[in-house]
N, C-alpha and C positions, 0 to 999 in steps of 0.2 A: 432711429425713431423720427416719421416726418412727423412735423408738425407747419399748419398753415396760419399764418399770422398777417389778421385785415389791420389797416390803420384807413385815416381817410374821416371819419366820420366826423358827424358833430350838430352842432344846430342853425343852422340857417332859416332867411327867414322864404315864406313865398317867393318863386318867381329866380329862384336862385340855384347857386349850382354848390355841385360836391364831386369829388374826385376818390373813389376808393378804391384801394390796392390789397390786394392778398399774395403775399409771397411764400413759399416753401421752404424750411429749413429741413435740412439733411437732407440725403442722396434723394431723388426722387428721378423716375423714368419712366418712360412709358408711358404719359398721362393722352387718356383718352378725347376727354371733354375737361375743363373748366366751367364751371357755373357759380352764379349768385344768385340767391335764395334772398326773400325776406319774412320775417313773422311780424306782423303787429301785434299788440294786445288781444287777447280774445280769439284770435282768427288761426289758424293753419298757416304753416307754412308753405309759400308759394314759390315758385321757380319764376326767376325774372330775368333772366338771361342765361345763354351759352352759346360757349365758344368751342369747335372743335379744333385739335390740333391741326387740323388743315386749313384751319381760320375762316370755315363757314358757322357761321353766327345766327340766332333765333331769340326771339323775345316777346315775352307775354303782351297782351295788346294793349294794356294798360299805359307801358311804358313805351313801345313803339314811338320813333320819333321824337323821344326826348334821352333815353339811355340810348350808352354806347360801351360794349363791351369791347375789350382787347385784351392782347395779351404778349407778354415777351418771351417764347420758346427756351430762348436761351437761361432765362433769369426763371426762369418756372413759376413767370407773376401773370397775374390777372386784373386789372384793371375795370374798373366801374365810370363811365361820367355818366354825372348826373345833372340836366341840366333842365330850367321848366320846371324846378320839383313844387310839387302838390303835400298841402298838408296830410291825404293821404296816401301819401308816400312813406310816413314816417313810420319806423318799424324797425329793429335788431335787422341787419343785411351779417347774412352767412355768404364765405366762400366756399365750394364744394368741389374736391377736382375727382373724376374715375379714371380710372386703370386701362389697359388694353391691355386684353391677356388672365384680367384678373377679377375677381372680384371686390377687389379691396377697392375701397374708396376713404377719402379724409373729408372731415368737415374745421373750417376756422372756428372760432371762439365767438364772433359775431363783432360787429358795430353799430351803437347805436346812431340811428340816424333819424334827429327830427325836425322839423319842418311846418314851423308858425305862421300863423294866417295873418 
């Protein structure tokens, strides 16, 4: 059974940074893309970055220039910096990784992350 587990969050104020990690427990292979998602209150959830396993990366324009996704192949981790954060930025952050080959995909548990004016 994978399961993905973020840590990293928390509350900072304006103008400040965060570092979140999502890693994988149990066997996992294959993995196509990594991503991080966020939802705030009220709103949809939105895709704010990804990385593909050949380490070309994309990101919502919101964030451009202040997030940086990575990730460690080896460690089956993904990584969030977040830096410049904006009160609205503040929202539950999901990690999301897809398959190649499959259509299975895992979503993390989420972390709160919020960010005072």
């Amino acid at each position: 059974q994978v399961q993905l587990v973020e840590s990293g969050g928390g509350l900072v104020q304006a103008g400040g940074s965060l570092r979140l990690s999502c890693s994988a427990s149990g066997s996992i292979f294959n993995i196509n893309t990594m991503d991080w998602y966020r939802q705030a209150p009220g709103k949809q959830r939105e895709l704010v970055a990804t990385i593909t396993s050949g380490g070309r990366t994309n990101y919502a324009d919101s964030v451009k220039g202040r997030f940086t996704i990575s990730s460690d192949n080896v460690k089956n981790t993904v990584y969030l910096q977040m830096n410049s954060l904006k009160p609205e930025d503040t929202a539950v952050y999901y990690c999301h990784y897809t398959m190649r080959w499959s259509a299975l995909d895992y979503w993390g548990q989420g972390t709160q992350v919020t960010v005072s004016s």
